[in-house]
Backbone bond lengths (Angstrom), bond angles and torsions (degrees), N, CA, C in turn:
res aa  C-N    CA-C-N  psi(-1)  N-CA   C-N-CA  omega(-1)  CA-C   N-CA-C  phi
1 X - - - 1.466 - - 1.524 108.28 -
2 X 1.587 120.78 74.98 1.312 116.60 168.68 1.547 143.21 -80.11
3 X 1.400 85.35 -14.69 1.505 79.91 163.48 1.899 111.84 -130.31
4 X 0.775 137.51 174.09 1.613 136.01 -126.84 1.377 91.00 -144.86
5 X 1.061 125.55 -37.79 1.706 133.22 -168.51 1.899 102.35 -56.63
6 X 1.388 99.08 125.87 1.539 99.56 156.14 1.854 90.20 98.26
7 X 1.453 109.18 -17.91 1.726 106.89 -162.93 1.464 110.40 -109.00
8 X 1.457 102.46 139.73 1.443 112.05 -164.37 1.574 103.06 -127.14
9 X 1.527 80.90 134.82 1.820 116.94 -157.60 1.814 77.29 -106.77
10 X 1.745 92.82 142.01 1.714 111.97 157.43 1.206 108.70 -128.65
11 X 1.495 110.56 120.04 1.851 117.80 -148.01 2.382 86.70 -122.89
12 X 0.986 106.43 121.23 1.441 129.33 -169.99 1.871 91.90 -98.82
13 X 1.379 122.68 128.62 1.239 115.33 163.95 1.963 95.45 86.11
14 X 1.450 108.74 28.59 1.550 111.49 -158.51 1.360 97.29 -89.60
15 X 1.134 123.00 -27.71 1.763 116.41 -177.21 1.375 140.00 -65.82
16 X 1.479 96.14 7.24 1.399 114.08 177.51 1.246 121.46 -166.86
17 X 1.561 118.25 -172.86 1.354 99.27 151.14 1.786 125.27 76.96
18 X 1.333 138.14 -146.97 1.364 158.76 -167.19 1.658 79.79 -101.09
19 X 1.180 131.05 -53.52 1.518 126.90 -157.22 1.604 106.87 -71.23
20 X 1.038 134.09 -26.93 1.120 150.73 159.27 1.641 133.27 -80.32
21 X 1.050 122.25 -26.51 1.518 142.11 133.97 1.597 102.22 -36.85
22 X 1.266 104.72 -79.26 1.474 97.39 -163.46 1.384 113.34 -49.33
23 X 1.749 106.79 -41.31 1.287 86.54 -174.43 1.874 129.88 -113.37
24 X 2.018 91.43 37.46 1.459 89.31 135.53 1.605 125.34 -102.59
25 X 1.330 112.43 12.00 1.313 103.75 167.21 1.376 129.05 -92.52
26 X 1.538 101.60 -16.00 1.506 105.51 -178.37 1.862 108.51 -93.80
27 X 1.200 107.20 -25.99 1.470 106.49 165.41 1.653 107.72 -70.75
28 X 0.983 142.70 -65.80 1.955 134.22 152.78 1.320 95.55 -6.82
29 X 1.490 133.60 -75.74 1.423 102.56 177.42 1.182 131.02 -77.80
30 X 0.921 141.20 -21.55 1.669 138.51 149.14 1.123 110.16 142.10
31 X 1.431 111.68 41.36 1.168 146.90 159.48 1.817 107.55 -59.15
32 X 1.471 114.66 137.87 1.479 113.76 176.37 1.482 98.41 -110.56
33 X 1.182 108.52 163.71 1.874 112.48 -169.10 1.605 111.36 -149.48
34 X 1.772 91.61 136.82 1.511 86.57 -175.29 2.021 83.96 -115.04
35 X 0.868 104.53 138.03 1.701 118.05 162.56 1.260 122.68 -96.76
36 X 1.457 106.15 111.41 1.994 112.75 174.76 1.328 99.00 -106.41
37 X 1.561 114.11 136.39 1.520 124.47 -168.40 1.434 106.38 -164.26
38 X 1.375 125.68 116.49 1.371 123.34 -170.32 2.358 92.48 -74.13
39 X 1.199 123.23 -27.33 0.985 127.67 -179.48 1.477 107.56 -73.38
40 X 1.182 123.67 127.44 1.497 126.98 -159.85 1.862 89.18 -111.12
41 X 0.951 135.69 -39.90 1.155 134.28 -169.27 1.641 107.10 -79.05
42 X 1.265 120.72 -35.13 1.161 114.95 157.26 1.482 136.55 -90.21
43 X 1.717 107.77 -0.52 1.384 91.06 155.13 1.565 105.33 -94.76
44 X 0.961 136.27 13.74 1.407 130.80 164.26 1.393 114.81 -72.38
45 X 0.892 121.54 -79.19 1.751 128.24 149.05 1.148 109.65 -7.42
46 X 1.326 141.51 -91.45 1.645 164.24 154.68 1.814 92.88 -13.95
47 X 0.905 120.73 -55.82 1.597 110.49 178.85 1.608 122.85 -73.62
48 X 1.609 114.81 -21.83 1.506 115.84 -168.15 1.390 71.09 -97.09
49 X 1.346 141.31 -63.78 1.914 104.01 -172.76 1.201 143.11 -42.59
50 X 1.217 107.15 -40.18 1.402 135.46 163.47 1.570 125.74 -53.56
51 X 1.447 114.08 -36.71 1.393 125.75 179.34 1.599 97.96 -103.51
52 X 1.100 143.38 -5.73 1.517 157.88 139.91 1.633 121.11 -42.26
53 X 1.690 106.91 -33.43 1.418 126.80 174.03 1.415 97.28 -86.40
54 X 1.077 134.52 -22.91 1.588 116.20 -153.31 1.187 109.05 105.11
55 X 1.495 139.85 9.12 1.519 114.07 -168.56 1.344 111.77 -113.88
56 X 1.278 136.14 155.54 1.649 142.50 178.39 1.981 100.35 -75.97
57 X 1.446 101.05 129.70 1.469 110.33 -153.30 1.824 97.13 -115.94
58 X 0.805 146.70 173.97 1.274 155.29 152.40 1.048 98.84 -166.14
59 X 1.639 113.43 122.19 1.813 119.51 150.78 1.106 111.51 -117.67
60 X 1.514 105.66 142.97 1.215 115.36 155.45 1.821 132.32 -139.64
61 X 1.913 97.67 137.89 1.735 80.08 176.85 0.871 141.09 -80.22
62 X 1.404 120.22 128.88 1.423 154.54 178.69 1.691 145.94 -78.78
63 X 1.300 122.68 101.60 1.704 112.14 -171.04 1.579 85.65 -121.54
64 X 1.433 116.60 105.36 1.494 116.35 -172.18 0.750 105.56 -88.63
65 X 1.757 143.53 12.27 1.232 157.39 149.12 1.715 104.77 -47.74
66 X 0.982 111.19 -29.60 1.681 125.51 -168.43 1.041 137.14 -99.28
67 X 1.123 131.14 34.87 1.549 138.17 151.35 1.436 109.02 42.71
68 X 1.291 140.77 -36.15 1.357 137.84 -163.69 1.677 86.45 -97.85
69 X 1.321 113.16 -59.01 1.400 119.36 -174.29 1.548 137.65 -32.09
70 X 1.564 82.53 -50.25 1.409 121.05 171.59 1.381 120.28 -53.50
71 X 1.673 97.34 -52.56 1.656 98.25 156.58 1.296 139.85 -64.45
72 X 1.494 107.06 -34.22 1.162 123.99 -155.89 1.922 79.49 -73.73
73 X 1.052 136.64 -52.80 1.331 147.69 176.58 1.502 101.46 -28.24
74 X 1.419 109.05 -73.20 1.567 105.99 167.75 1.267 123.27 -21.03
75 X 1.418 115.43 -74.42 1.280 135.02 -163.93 1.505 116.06 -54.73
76 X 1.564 106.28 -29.88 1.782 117.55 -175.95 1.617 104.94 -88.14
77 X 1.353 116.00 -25.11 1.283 112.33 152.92 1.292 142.30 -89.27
78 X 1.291 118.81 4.85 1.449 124.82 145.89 1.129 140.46 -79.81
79 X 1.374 95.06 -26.88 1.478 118.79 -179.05 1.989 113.88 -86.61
80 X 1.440 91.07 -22.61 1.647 93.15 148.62 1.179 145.17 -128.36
81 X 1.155 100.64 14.25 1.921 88.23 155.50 2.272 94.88 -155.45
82 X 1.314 107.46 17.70 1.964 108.28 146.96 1.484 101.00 82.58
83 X 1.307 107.06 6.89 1.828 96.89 178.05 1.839 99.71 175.94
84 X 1.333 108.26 134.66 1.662 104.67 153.97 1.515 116.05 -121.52
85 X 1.519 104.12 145.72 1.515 124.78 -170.84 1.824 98.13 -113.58
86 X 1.107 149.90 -23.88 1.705 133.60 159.32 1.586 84.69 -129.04
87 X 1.720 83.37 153.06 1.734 123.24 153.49 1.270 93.91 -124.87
88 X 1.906 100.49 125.80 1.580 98.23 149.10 0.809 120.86 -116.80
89 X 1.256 133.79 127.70 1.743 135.58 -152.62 1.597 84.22 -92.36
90 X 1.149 106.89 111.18 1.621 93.99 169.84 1.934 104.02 -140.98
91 X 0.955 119.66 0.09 1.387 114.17 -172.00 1.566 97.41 -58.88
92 X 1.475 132.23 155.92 1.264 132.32 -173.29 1.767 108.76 -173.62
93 X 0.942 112.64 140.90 1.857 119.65 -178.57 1.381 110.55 -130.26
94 X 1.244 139.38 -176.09 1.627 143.37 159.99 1.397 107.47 -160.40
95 X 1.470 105.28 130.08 1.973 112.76 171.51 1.602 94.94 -78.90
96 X 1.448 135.23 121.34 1.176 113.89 152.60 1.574 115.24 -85.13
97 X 1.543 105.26 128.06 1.445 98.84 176.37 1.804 102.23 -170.83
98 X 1.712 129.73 173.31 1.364 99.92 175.10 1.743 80.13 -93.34
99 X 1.322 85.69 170.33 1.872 124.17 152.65 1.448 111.01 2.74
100 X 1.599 95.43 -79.47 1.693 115.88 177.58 1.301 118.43 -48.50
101 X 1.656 127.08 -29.35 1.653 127.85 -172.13 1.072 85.05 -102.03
102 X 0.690 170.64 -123.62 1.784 172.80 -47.37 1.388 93.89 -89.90
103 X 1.920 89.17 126.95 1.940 86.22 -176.96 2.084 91.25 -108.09
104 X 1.073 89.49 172.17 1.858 107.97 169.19 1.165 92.31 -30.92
105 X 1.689 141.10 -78.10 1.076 155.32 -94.99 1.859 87.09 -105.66
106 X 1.194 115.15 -36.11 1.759 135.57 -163.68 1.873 76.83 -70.89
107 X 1.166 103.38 -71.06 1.437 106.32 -159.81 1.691 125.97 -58.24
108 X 1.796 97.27 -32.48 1.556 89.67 174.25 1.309 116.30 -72.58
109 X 1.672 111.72 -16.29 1.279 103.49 -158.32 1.934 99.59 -68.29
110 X 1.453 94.70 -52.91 1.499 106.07 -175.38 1.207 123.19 -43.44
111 X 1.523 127.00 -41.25 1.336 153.80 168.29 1.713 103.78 -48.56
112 X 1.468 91.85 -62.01 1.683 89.74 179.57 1.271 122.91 -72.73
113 X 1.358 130.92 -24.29 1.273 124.56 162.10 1.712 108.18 -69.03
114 X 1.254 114.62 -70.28 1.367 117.75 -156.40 1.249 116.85 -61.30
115 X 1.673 120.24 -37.46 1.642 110.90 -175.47 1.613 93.24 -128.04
116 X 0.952 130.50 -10.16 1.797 118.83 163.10 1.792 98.53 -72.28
117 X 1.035 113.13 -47.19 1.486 105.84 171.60 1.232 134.12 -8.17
118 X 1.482 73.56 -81.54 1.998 116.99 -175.73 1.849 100.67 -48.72
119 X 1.331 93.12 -66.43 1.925 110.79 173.96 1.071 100.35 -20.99
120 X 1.645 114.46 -85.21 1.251 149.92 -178.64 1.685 103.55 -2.39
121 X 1.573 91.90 -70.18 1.261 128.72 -154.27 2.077 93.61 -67.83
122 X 1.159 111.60 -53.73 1.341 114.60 178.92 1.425 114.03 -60.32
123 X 1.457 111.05 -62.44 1.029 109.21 170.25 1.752 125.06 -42.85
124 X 1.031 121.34 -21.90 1.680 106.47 168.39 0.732 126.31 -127.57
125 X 1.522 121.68 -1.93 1.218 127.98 165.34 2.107 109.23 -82.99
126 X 1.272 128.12 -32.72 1.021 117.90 -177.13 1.884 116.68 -72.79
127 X 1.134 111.16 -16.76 1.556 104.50 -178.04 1.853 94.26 -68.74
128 X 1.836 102.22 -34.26 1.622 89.70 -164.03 1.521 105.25 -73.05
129 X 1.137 136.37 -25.94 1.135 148.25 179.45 1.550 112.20 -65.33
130 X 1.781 107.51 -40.02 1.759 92.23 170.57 1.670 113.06 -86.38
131 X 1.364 112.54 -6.45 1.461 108.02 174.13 1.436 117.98 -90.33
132 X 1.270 127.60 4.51 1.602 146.33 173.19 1.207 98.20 -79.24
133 X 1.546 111.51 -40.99 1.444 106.37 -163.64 1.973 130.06 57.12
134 X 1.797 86.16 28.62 1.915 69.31 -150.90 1.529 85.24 -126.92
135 X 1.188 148.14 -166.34 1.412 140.86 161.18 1.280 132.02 -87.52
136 X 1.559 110.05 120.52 1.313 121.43 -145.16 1.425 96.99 -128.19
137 X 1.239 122.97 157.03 2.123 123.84 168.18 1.613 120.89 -139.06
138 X 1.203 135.52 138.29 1.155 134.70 -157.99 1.581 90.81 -106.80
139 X 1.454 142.94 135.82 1.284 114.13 159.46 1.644 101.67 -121.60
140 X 1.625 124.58 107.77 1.264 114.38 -170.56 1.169 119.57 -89.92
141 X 1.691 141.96 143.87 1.639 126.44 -155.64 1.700 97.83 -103.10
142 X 1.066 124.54 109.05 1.467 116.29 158.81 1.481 111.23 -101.26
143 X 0.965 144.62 -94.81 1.233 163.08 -149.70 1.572 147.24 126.26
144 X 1.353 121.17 151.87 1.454 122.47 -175.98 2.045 93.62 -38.05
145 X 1.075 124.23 -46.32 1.632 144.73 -170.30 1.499 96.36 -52.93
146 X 1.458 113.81 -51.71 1.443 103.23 -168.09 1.840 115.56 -84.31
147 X 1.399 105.74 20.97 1.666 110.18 -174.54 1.868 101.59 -136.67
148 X 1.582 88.24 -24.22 1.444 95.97 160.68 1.609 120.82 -122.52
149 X 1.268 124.55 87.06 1.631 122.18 -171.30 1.468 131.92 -54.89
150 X 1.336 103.53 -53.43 1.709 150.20 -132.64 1.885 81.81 -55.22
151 X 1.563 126.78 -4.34 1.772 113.89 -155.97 1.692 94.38 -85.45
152 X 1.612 107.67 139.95 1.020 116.19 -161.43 1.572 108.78 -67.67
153 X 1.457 136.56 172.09 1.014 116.07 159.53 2.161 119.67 76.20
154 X 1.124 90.25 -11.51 1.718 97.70 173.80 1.277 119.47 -142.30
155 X 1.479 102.15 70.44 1.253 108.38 -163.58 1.915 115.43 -97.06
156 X 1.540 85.30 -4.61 1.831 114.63 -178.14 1.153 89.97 -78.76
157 X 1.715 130.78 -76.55 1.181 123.23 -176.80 1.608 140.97 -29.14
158 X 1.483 101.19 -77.66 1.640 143.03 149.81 1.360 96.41 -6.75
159 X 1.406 106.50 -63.29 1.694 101.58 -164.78 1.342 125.35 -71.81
160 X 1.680 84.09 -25.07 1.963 96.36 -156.72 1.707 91.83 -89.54
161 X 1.503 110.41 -23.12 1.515 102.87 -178.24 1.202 131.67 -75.33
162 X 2.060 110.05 -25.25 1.038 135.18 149.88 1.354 119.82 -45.83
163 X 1.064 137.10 -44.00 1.438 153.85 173.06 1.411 117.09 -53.20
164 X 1.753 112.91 -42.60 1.787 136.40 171.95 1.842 86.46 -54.20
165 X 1.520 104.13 -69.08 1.696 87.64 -161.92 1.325 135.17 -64.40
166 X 1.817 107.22 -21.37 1.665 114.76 160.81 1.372 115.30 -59.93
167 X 1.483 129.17 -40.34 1.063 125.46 173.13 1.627 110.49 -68.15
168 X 1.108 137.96 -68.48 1.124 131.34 -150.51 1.878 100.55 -82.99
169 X 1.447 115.23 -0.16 1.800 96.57 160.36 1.237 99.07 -74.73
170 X 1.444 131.23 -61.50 1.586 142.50 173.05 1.342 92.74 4.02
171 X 1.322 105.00 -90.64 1.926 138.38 -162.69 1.895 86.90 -49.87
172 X 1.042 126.46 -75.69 1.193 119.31 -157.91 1.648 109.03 -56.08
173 X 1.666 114.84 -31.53 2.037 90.82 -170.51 1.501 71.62 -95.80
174 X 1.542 168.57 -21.15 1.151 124.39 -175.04 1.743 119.36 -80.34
175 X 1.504 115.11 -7.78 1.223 115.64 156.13 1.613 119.17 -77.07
176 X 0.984 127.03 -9.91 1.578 131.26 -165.19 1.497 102.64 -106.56
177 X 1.081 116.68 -29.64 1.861 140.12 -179.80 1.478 92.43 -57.26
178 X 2.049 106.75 -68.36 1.301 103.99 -166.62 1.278 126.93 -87.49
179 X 1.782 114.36 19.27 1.558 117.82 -172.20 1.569 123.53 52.94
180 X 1.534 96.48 44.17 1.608 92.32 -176.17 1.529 89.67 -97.73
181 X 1.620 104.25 -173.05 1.364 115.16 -161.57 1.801 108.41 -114.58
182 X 1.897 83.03 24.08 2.012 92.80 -167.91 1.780 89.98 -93.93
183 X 1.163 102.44 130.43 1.698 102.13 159.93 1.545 117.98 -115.95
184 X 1.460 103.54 156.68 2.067 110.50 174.44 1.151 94.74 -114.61
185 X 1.586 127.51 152.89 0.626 142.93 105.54 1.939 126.23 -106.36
186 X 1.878 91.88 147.52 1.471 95.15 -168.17 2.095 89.81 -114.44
187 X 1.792 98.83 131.14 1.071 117.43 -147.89 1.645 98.23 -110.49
188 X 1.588 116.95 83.27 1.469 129.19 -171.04 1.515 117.53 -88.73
189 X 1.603 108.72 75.06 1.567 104.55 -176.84 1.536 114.61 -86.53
190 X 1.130 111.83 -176.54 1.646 101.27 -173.38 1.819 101.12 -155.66
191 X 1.341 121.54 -56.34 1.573 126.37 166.34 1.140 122.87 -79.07
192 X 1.131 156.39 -1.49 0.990 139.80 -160.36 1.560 135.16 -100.90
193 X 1.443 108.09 139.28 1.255 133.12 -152.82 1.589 100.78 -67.63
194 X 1.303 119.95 63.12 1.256 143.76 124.66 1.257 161.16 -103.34
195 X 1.212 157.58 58.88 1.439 152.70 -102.09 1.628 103.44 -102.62
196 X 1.610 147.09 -17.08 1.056 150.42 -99.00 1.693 76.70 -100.35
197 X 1.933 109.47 -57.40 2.064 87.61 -179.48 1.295 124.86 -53.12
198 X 1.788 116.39 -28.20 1.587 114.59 -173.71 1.105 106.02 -33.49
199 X 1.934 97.93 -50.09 1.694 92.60 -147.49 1.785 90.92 -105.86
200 X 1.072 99.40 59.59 2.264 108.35 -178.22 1.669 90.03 -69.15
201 X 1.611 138.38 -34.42 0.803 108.34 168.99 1.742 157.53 -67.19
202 X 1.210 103.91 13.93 1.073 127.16 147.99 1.158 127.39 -31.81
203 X 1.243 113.92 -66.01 1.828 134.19 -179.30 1.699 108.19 -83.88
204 X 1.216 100.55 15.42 1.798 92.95 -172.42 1.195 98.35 -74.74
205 X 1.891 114.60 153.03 1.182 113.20 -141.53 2.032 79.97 -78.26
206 X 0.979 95.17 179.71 2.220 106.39 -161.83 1.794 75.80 -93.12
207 X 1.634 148.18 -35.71 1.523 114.75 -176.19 1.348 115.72 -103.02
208 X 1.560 120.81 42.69 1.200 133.74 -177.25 1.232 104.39 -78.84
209 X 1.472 141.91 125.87 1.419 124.02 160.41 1.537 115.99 -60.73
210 X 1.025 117.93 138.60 1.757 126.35 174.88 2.165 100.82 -94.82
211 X 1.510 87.99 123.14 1.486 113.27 -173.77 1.891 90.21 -100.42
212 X 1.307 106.52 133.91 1.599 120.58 150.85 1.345 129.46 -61.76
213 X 1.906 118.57 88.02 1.037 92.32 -179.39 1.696 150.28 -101.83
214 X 1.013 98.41 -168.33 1.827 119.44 -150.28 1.529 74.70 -52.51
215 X 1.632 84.73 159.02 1.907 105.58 162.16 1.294 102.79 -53.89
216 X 1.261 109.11 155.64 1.363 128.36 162.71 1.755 113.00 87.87
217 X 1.572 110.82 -29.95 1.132 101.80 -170.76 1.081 128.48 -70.77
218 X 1.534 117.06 -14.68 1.615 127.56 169.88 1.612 113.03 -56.49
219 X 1.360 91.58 -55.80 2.316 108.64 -178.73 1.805 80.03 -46.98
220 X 0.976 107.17 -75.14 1.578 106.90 -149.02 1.741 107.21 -49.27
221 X 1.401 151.39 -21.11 1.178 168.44 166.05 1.721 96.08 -66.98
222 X 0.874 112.66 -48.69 1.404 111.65 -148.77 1.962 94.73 -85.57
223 X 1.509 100.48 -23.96 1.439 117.73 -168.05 1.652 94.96 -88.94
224 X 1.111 109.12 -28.76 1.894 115.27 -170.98 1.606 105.89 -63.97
225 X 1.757 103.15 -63.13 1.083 124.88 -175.80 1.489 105.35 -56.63
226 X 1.289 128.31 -90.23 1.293 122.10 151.29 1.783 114.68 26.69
227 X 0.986 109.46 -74.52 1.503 113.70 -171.04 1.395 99.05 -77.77
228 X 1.690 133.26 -67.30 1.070 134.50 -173.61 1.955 114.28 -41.84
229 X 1.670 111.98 -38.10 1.431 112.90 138.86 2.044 120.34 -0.99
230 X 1.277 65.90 -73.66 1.571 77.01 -154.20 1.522 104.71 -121.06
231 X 1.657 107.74 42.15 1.492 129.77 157.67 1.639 109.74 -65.84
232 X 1.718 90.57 -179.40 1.390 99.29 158.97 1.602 121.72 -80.27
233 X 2.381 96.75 147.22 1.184 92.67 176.97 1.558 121.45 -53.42
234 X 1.754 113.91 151.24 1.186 105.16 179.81 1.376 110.76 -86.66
235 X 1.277 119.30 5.24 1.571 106.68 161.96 1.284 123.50 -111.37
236 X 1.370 124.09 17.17 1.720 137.64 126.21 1.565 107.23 -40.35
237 X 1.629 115.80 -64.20 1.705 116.74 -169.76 1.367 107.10 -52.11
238 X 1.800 102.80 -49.65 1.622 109.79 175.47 1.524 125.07 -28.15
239 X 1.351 115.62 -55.35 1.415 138.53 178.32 1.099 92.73 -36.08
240 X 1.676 115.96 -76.82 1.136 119.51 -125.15 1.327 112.71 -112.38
241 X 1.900 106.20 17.15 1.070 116.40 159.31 1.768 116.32 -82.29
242 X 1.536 104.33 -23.57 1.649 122.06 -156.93 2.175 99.36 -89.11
243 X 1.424 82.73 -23.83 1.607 83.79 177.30 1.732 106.28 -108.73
244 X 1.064 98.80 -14.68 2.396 91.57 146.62 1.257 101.13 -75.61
245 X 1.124 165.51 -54.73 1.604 164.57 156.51 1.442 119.43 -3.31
246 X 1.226 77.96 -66.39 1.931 97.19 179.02 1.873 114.93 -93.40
247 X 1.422 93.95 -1.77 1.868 90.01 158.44 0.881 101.28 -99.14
248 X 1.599 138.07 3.14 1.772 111.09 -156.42 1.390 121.84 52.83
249 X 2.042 120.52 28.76 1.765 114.47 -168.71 1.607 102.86 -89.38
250 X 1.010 124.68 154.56 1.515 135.95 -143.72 1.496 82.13 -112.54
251 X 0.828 136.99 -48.10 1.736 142.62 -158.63 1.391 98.64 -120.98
252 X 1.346 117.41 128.28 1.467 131.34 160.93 1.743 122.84 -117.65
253 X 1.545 126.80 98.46 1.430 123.58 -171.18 1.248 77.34 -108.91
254 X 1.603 121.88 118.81 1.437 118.01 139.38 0.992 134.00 -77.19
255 X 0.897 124.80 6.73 1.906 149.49 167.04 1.057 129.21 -110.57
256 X 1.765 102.66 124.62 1.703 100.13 -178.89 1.235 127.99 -87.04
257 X 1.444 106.32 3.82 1.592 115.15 164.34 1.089 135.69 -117.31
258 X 1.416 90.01 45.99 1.790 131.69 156.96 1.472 116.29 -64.70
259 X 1.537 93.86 -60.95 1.537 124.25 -169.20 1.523 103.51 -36.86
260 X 1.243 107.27 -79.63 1.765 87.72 -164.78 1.244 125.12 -79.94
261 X 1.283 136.43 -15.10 1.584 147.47 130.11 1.922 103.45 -12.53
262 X 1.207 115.24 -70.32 1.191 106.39 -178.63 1.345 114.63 -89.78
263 X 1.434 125.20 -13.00 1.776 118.19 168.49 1.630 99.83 -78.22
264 X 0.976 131.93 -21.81 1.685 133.44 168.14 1.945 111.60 -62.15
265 X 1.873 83.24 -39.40 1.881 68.27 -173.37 1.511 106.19 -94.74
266 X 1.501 141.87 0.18 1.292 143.79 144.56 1.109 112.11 -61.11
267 X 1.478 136.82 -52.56 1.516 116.43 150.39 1.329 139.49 -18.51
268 X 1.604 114.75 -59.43 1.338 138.45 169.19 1.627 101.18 -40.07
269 X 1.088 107.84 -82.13 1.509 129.76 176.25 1.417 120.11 -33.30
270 X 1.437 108.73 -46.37 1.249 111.87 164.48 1.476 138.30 -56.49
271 X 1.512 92.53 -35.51 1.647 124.77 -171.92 1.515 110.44 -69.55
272 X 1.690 105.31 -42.91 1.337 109.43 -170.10 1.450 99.06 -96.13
273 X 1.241 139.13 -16.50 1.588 132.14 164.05 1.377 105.66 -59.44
274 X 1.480 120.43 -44.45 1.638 110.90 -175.44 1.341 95.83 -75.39
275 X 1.359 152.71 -40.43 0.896 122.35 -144.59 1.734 100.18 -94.94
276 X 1.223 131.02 -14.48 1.316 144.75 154.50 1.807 104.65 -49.73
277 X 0.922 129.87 -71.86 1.532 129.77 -174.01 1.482 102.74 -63.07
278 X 1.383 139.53 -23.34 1.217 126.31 117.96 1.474 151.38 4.39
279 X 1.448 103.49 -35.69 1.872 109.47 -165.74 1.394 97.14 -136.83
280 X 0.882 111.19 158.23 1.624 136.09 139.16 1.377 122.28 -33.62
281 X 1.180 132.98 172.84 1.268 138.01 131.89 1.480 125.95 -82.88
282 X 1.087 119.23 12.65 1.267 135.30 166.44 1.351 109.93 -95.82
283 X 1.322 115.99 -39.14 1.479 129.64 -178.31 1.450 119.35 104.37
284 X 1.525 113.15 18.04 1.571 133.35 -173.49 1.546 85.79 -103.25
285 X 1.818 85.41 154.81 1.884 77.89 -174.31 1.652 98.72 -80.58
286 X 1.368 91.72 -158.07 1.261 97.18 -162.17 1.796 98.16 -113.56
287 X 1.487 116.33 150.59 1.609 106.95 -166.45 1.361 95.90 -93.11
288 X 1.379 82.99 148.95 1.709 102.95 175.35 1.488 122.68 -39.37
289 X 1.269 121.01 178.07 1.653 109.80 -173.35 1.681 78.01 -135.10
């Protein structure tokens, strides 16, 4: 998909944020945009800027937790402008809390936004995409978090983001297997000068019980944000999400201080595979060859 003009992106999590980035960059190229946002006041906002540039706007509200919604999303974007060419699954939340506080209620919510989402989002958007027949790209948002977990206190996130990249290798070699013209990219940010998931509690559902949390988890929020402060611009990520699009790139780090964070934990990995092919199952090494 090299050129962008005439093609309409349905951006989930669009009212702010990375979701909104993207799609003032894809309207700049003449890109048309539909916005899914369970926040109605901010896709209002997010659309009079947007239609302020010149660009063709569609919002609609959104709980991508919801399967009906999700469709119903489909359907309002076909029905106005006859075809979509990107989904970006990007809607996303986080419980901060450890392990031990985290009630059911913390977890479905996260689950259902972050990787029922994504599902959601595949699931109905890919039948329309193989019946287009035409070239189409998924770009799903996990994060540097979901390839690196281990951060204390985000264990809602971590998991559910981890979950974005099992799913979307799946989706990507069984689209690449069958030579279709659908591409993924999975969109791993880590700095950036957006705060909108910090504060995901906002949208927590209103009969959630609220848990007290654990020591430390405040420092660590205050330490997150802090950096994300004075992250990368989010319309740097924008870019360089719109030119993974049009390479067909499977992996998107908009950050270069990704790199040794994750060349440290392939190290790790590496270290303990050799030293595993090493032993026995007894735990005696293993004799020389």
């Amino acid at each position: 998909m090299e050129d962008l003009r005439d093609k309409v992106a349905v951006i989930t999590g669009g009212g702010s944020g990375i979701g909104l980035a993207i799609a003032r960059a894809f309207a700049a190229q003449g890109g048309r945009v539909v916005l899914a946002d369970i926040d109605d006041a901010a896709l209002a906002q997010a659309a009079a800027t947007l239609i302020a540039s010149g660009a063709e706007v569609l919002t609609v509200h959104t709980d991508v937790s919801v399967l009906a919604e999700v469709e119903a999303l489909a359907v309002a974007a076909g029905e106005r402008f006859g075809h979509v060419d990107l989904v970006v699954n990007n809607a996303g939340v986080i419980a901060w809390n450890s392990v031990s506080r985290l009630t059911i209620e913390d977890w479905r919510w996260v689950v259902g936004v972050n990787l029922w989402g994504v599902i959601h989002g595949v699931h109905v958007f890919l039948p329309i995409f193989e019946a287009q027949g035409t070239p189409a790209h998924f770009v799903n948002v996990s994060s540097v978090g979901g390839v690196l977990a281990e951060t204390p206190f985000m264990a809602t996130y971590g998991a559910t983001k981890s979950a974005v990249v099992g799913l979307s290798l799946a989706l990507d070699s069984e689209l690449r297997l069958g030579g279709s013209p659908i591409g993924v990219s999975i969109l791993c940010p880590s700095n950036t000068a957006s705060t909108y998931v910090i504060d995901a509690e906002r949208n927590r559902p209103a009969d959630a019980p609220v848990v007290a949390r654990a020591h430390g988890v405040d420092q660590l929020v205050a330490a997150v944000r802090d950096v994300v402060d004075h992250g990368q611009p989010v319309g740097v990520l924008a870019a360089r999400v719109l030119d993974a699009v049009k390479a067909n790139r499977l992996w998107v780090f908009p950050h270069p201080d990704s790199q040794p964070m994750i060349q440290a934990r392939l190290d790790l990995l590496g270290s303990v595979v050799a030293e595993a092919g090493a032993q026995t199952i007894d735990g005696n090494a293993a004799p020389s060859s």
